[in-house]
N, C-alpha and C positions, 0 to 999 in steps of 0.2 A: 441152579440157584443164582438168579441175575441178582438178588440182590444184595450180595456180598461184595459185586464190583462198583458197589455204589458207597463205599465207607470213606467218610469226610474224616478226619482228623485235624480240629481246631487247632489255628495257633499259638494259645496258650495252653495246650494240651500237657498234661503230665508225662516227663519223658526221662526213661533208665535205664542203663545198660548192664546186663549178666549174659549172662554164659547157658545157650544149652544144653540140656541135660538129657533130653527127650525128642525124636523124629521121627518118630515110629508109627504116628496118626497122619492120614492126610488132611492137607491145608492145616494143619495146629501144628507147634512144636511146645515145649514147656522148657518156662525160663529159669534158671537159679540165678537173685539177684542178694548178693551178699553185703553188709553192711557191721556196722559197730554203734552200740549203745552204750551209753553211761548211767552205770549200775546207781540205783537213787540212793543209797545207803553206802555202799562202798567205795564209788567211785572209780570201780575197775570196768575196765571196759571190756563189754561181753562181743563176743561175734553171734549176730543173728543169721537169716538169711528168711529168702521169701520166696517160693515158689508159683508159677504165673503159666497162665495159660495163655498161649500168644496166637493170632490167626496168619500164618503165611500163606498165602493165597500160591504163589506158587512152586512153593517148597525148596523154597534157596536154602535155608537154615539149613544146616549139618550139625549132627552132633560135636558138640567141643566149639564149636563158633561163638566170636565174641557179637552181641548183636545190640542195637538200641531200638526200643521198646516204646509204644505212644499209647496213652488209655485212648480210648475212642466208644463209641455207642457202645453195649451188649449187644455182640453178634451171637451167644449162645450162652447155656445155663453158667458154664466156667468162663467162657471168654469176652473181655473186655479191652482187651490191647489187640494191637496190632504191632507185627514186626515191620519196623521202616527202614533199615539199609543193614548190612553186615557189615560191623567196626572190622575185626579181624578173622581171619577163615582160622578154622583150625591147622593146627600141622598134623598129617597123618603117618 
Protein backbone atom coordinates (compact mmCIF):
# COMPACT_ATOMS: atom_id res chain seq x y z
CA UNK A 1 0.00 0.00 0.00
CA UNK A 2 2.58 2.87 -1.36
CA UNK A 3 0.07 5.10 -1.09
CA UNK A 4 -0.45 5.64 2.48
CA UNK A 5 3.19 6.95 2.65
CA UNK A 6 2.12 9.74 0.49
CA UNK A 7 -0.36 11.56 3.21
CA UNK A 8 0.17 15.51 3.30
CA UNK A 9 -1.26 17.11 6.10
CA UNK A 10 -1.89 20.94 5.46
CA UNK A 11 -0.84 23.62 7.70
CA UNK A 12 -3.86 24.80 8.73
CA UNK A 13 -5.17 21.36 9.27
CA UNK A 14 -7.55 20.69 12.19
CA UNK A 15 -5.50 19.42 15.23
CA UNK A 16 -6.57 17.61 18.88
CA UNK A 17 -5.32 15.73 21.36
CA UNK A 18 -6.95 12.52 23.44
CA UNK A 19 -6.08 9.62 24.76
CA UNK A 20 -6.09 6.14 23.27
CA UNK A 21 -8.50 3.75 23.88
CA UNK A 22 -7.76 1.17 21.05
CA UNK A 23 -4.31 -0.65 19.36
CA UNK A 24 -5.42 -3.64 18.70
CA UNK A 25 -5.88 -2.90 14.55
CA UNK A 26 -2.68 -2.50 12.53
CA UNK A 27 -1.59 0.84 11.30
CA UNK A 28 -5.07 2.42 13.13
CA UNK A 29 -5.45 3.17 16.69
CA UNK A 30 -8.92 4.89 18.08
CA UNK A 31 -8.80 8.16 19.77
CA UNK A 32 -11.12 9.30 22.84
CA UNK A 33 -11.10 13.05 22.58
CA UNK A 34 -12.97 14.50 25.70
CA UNK A 35 -14.46 17.97 25.99
CA UNK A 36 -17.40 20.14 27.81
CA UNK A 37 -20.44 21.83 26.44
CA UNK A 38 -22.65 24.50 27.61
CA UNK A 39 -26.20 22.95 28.09
CA UNK A 40 -28.38 25.81 25.89
CA UNK A 41 -31.18 25.81 28.61
CA UNK A 42 -29.31 25.22 31.74
CA UNK A 43 -26.23 26.29 31.42
CA UNK A 44 -24.61 23.37 33.12
CA UNK A 45 -21.94 22.13 31.49
CA UNK A 46 -22.05 18.59 30.06
CA UNK A 47 -18.89 16.40 29.36
CA UNK A 48 -18.97 14.90 25.99
CA UNK A 49 -16.46 13.05 24.29
CA UNK A 50 -15.69 11.85 20.48
CA UNK A 51 -14.34 8.92 19.44
CA UNK A 52 -11.90 8.94 16.17
CA UNK A 53 -10.41 6.66 14.11
CA UNK A 54 -6.72 7.65 13.67
CA UNK A 55 -4.09 6.00 10.94
CA UNK A 56 -0.44 5.24 12.75
CA UNK A 57 1.41 4.09 9.96
CA UNK A 58 3.81 2.73 12.33
CA UNK A 59 2.20 1.64 15.35
CA UNK A 60 3.96 3.97 17.98
CA UNK A 61 0.40 4.62 19.80
CA UNK A 62 0.08 2.28 22.94
CA UNK A 63 -2.78 1.96 24.66
CA UNK A 64 -3.28 4.82 27.42
CA UNK A 65 -1.03 7.38 25.45
CA UNK A 66 -1.70 10.89 25.30
CA UNK A 67 -1.43 11.75 21.37
CA UNK A 68 -2.11 14.72 19.06
CA UNK A 69 -4.16 14.21 16.22
CA UNK A 70 -4.38 16.14 12.49
CA UNK A 71 -7.55 15.61 10.05
CA UNK A 72 -5.97 14.92 6.73
CA UNK A 73 -7.44 13.26 3.27
CA UNK A 74 -9.90 10.01 3.83
CA UNK A 75 -7.33 7.21 3.88
CA UNK A 76 -10.45 4.76 4.57
CA UNK A 77 -14.20 4.33 5.11
CA UNK A 78 -13.59 5.50 9.24
CA UNK A 79 -10.36 7.19 8.94
CA UNK A 80 -9.66 10.81 8.26
CA UNK A 81 -6.84 11.84 10.84
CA UNK A 82 -3.75 10.94 11.21
CA UNK A 83 -1.65 10.50 14.38
CA UNK A 84 1.38 13.22 14.37
CA UNK A 85 3.72 12.83 17.62
CA UNK A 86 3.01 11.17 20.99
CA UNK A 87 2.23 14.10 23.74
CA UNK A 88 2.84 11.66 26.73
CA UNK A 89 3.42 7.74 26.84
CA UNK A 90 1.38 6.02 29.08
CA UNK A 91 2.63 4.81 32.51
CA UNK A 92 2.36 0.98 32.76
Amino acid sequence: MSHLKEIVIPENASRKVGVVTSDTRDKSCKVEIQFSVKHPKYGKFIRRRSLIQAHDANNEAKLGDKVEIAECRPISKTKSWVVTRIVEAAVV
